[in-house]
C-alpha positions in Angstrom: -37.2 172.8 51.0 -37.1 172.6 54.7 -38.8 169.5 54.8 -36.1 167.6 52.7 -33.5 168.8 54.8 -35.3 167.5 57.9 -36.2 164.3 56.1 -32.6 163.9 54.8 -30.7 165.3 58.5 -32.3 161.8 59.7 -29.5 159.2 59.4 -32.3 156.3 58.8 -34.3 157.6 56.1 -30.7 159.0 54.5 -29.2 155.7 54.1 -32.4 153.6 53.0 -33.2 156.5 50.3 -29.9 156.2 49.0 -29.3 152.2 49.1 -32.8 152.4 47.6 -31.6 154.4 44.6 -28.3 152.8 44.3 -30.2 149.2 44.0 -32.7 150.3 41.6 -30.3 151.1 38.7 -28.9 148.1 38.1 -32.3 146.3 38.0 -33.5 148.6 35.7 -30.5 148.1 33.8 -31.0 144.4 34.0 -34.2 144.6 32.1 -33.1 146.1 28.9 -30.2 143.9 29.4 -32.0 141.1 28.9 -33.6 141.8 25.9 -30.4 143.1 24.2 -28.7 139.8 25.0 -31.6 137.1 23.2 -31.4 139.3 20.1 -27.7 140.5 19.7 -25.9 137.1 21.4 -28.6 134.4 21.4 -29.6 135.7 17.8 -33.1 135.4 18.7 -36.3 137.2 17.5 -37.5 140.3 19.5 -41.0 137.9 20.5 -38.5 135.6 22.3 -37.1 138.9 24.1 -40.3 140.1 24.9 -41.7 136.3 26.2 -38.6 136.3 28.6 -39.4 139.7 29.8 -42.7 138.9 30.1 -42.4 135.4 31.7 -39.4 137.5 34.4 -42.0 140.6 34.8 -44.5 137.9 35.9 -42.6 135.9 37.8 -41.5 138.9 40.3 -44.9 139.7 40.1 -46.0 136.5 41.5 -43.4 137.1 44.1 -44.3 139.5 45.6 -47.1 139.6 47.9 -45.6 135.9 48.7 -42.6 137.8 49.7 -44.1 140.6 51.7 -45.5 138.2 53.8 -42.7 136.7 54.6 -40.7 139.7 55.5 -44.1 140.6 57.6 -43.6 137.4 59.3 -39.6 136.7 59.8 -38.0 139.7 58.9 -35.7 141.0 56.3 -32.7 139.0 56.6 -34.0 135.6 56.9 -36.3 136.8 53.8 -33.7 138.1 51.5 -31.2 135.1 52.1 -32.7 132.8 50.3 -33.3 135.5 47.3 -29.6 136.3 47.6 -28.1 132.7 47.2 -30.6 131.8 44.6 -30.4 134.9 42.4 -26.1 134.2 42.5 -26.5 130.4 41.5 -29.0 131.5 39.0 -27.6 134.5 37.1 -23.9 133.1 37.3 -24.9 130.9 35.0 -27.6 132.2 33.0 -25.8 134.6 30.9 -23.9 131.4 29.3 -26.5 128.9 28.5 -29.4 128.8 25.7 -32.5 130.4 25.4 -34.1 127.7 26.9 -32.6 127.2 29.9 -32.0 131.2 30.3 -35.9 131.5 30.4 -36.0 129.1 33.4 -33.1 130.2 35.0 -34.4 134.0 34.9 -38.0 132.9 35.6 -36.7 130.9 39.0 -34.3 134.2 40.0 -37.9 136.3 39.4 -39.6 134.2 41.9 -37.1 134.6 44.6 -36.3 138.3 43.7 -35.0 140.6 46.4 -38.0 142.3 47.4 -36.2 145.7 47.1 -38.9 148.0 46.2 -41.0 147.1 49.5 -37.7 146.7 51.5 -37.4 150.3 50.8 -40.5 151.5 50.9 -41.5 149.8 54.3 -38.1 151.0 55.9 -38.8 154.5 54.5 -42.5 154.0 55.9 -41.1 152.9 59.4 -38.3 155.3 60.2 -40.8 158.4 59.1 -43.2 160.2 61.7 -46.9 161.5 59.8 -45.5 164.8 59.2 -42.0 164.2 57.2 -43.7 161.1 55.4 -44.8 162.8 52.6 -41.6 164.6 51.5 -39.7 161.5 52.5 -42.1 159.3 49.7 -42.1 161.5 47.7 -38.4 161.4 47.0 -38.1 157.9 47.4 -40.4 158.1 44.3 -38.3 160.3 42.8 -35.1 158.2 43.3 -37.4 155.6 41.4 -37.6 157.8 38.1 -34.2 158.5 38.4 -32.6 155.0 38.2 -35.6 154.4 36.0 -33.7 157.1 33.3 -30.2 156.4 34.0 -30.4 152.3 34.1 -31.4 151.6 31.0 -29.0 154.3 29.8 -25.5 152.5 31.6 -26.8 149.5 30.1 -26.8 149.8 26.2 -23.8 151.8 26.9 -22.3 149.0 28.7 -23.3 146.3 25.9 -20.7 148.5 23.2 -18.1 148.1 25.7 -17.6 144.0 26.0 -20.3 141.1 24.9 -23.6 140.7 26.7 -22.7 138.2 28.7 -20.3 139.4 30.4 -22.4 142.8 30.9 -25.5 140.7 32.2 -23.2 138.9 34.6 -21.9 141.7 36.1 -25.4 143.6 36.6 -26.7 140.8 38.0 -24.1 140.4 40.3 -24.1 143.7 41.2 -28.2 143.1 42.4 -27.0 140.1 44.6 -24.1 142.3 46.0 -27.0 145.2 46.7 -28.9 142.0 48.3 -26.1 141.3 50.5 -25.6 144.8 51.5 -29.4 145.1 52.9 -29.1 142.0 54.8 -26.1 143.7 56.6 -27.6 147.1 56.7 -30.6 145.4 57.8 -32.9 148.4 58.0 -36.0 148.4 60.9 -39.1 147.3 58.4 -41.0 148.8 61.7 -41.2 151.3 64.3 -40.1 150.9 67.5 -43.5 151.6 68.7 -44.6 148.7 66.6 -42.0 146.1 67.6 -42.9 146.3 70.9 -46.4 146.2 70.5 -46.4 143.2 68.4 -44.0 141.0 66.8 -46.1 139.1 64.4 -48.0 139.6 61.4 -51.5 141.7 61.2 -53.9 139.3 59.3 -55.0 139.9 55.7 -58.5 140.6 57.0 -57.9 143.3 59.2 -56.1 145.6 55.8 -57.7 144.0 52.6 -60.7 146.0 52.6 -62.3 147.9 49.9 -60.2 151.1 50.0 -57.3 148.8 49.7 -58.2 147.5 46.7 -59.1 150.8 44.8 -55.3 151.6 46.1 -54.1 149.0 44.0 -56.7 149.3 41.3 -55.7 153.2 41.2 -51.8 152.1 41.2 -52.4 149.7 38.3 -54.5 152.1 36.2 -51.7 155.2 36.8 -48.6 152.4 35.8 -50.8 151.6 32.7 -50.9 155.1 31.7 -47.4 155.7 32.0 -46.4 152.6 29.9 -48.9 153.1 27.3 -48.0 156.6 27.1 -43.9 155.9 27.0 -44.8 153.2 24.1 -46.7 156.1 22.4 -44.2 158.4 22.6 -42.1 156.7 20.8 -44.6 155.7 17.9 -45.1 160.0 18.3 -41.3 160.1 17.3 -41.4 157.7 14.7 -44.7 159.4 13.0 -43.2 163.3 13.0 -39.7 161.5 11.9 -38.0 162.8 14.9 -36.3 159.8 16.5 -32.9 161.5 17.2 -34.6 163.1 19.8 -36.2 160.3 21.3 -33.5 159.9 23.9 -34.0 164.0 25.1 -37.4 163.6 25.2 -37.9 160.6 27.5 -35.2 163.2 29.8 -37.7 165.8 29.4 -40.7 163.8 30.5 -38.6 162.1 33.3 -37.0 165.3 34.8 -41.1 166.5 35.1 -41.5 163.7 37.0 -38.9 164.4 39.3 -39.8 168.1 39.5 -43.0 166.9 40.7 -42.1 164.9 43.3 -40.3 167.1 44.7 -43.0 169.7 44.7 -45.5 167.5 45.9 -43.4 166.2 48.8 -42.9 169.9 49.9 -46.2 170.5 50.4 -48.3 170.6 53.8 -51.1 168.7 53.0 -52.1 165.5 51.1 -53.6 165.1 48.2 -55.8 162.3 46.8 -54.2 160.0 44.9 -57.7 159.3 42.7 -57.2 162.7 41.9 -54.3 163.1 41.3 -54.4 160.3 38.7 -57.1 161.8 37.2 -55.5 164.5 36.8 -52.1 162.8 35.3 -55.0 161.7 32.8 -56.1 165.4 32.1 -52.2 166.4 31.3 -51.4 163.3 29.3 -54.6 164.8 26.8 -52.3 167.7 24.8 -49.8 164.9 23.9 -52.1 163.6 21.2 -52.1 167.3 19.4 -48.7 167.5 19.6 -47.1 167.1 16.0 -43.6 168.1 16.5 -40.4 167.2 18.8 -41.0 170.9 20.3 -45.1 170.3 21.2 -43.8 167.0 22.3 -41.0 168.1 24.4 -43.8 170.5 26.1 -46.3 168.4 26.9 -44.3 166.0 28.1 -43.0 168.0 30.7 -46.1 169.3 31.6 -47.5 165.3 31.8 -44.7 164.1 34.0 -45.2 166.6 36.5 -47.9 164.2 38.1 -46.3 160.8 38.0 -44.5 160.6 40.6 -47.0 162.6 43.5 -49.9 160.2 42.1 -47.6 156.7 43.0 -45.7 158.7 46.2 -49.5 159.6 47.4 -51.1 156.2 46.6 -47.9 154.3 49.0 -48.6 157.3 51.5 -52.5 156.8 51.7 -51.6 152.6 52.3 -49.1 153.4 54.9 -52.2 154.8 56.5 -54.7 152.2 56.4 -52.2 149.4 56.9 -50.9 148.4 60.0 -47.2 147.9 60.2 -47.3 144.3 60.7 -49.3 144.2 57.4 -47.3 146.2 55.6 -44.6 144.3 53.7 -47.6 142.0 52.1 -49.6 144.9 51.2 -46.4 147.1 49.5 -46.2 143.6 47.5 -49.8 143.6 45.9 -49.9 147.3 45.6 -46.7 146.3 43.7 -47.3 143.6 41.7 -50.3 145.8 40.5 -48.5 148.0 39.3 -46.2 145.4 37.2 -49.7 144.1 35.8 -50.1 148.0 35.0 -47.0 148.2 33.3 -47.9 145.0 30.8 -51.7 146.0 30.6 -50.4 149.2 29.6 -47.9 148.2 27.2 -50.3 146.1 25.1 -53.6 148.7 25.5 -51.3 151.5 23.5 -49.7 148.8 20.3 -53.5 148.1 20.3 -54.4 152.0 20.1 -51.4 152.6 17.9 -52.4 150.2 15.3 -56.0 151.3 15.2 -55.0 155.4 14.8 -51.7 156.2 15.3 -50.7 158.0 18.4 -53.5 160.3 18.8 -55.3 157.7 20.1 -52.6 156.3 21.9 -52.5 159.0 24.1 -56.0 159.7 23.9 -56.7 156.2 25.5 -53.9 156.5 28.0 -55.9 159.8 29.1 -59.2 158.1 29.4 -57.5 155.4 31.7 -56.4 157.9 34.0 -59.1 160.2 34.1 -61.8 157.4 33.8 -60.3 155.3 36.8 -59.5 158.7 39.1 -62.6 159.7 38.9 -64.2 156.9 39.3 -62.4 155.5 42.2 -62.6 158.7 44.0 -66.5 158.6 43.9 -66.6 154.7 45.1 -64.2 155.2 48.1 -66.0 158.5 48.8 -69.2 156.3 49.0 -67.8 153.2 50.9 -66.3 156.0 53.2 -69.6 157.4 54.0 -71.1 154.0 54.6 -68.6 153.2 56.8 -69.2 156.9 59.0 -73.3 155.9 58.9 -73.1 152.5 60.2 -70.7 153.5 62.7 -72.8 156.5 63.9 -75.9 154.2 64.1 -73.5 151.8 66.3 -72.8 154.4 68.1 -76.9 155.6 68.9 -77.5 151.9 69.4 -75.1 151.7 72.2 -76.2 155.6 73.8 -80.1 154.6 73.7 -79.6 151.0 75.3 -80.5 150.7 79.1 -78.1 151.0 81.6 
């Protein structure tokens, strides 16, 4: 535990790991929200929920590698204003109009959303030396699950309070108030090494290279797992007729996660995020035997332990290969990989479901992971050595030319 306290006795990496998990709970609450609000106000049919999720999911998506680059380029606060004063025009109205114009009004606010998930993660990155960055991503990761269990959570529970509107007003007000916050905090999104080195942007070239792309290949692949397996578990419940414990068991597999987070960020060496992934794969296997809430309950745990050390390890290994002033755009593709993840994954396990219950479901959410671990480990291991021979024959070139 001594190297959370020294990550957390920083005053930097304290207060962006905090405003990180503070922001993340009402946008995971937001989500949900939405979907509550088309079927229980708006009266419509859970496919219209699921196209405006969809349509939002992509739109932030879209978003943001567009706005990586721009905080590569200008900074965070001329970045974020624009996402602030949109997102309040947007979603002060949204909540009291149609389904129609609620699907473009959310669908604008996804394109200009605060880009909250690389603003922390880049400020994280910056204010972190080689040796405390693991432990510090690692529970930055871990602040991710967490919001991720209680979001959702203080929103249905906020819907049997007062109408939907009124809830979905007030969440999304309370992300545009976050959004202000930053741009006052205004956390460095470099080093101080780095902003005197260089004030502009690295170009794409110099990052966007093969082992960036199995990053973000790996990142998608471990986000589709974890969807596909959360649909899964639920189809799990349904089928051993154990749904009253649907709510402890998502707890169960969440508070794995967090366990594992925390013991991978304690330890003094890196691990591979191919393998780790792989190995998420390997754990996610005994879920498809498991034929009660008890088995389930087990597993789960067991599964969740690797979650969050494979994404804190694949953002560690990027922070690595990317240079600073590249960094904002690549957090945002590695990102909005891992939101194509989350909808690949979604629709891969009601495909699996459908064909054979949940034993496959989890069966195919294993193969992803241990397929794409694998795999991704042996092509990076190859372009790596490549990449060594070329630059050792470079390098006898240069030692047998003539003086």
């Amino acid at each position: 535990m001594r190297s959370y306290r020294e990550v957390l006795a920083t005053p930097a990496v304290r207060n962006v790991l905090l405003l990180g998990a503070l922001v993340r709970i009402p946008f995971f609450a937001g989500t949900i929200l939405l979907s509550l609000h088309v079927v229980q106000t708006l009266h419509g049919s859970y496919a219209q929920a699921g196209a405006l999720t969809t349509a939002v999911t992509l739109c932030i998506a879209i978003s943001g590698p567009w706005r990586g680059r721009l905080l590569d380029r200008f900074g965070l606060r001329r970045t974020i204003a624009p996402s602030i004063l949109v997102g309040a025009a947007c979603w002060s109205i949204a909540p009291f109009v149609g389904y129609g114009p609620l699907l473009v009004l959310a669908a604008v606010a996804g394109l200009f959303d605060i880009p909250i998930f690389t603003v922390v993660r880049q400020a994280v990155i910056a204010a972190t030396t080689e040796d405390n960055r693991q432990p510090a991503l690692a529970l930055e990761s871990v602040s991710v699950d967490a919001a991720f269990m209680v979001g959702p959570v203080i929103g249905v529970a906020a819907t049997a309070l007062g109408s939907t509107r009124l809830v979905l007003l007030a969440v999304q007000m309370c992300l545009v108030l976050a959004g202000i916050l930053v741009w006052l905090l205004n956390p460095p999104l470099r080093s101080a090494a780095s902003d005197r080195a260089a004030e502009r942007a690295v170009p794409r070239r110099q990052w966007f290279g093969p082992e960036f792309v199995a990053l973000c290949v790996g990142a998608c692949a471990a986000i589709s797992l974890l969807a596909a397996s959360e649909l899964t578990l639920v189809a799990a419940v349904r089928t051993v007729g154990a749904q009253r414990w649907l709510g402890l068991l998502m707890a169960v597999w969440g508070l794995g996660s967090v366990l594992g987070g925390l013991i991978y960020g304690a330890l003094h060496r890196s691990i591979s995020t191919y393998l780790l992934l792989a190995a998420l794969g390997a754990v996610t296997v005994p879920l498809a035997f498991a034929n009660g809430p008890v088995l389930l309950g087990v597993a789960g745990l067991i599964a969740g332990l690797f979650c969050a050390p494979t994404i804190a390890a694949s953002v560690s290994r990027l922070s690595h290969i990317v240079p600073e002033g590249g960094r904002g755009e690549a957090i945002g593709w590695h990102g909005a990989t891992m939101t194509l993840g989350n909808g690949i994954g979604s629709s891969m396990a009601g495909i699996a479901i459908d064909a054979g219950g949940y034993p496959l479901g989890f069966g195919v959410s294993a193969a992803v992971g241990i397929g794409f671990g694998l795999g991704l480990a042996v092509l990076v291991g190859i372009v790596t050595r490549r990449r060594a021979g070329r630059a050792d024959n470079a390098r006898g070139r240069t030692m047998a030319s003539p003086v």
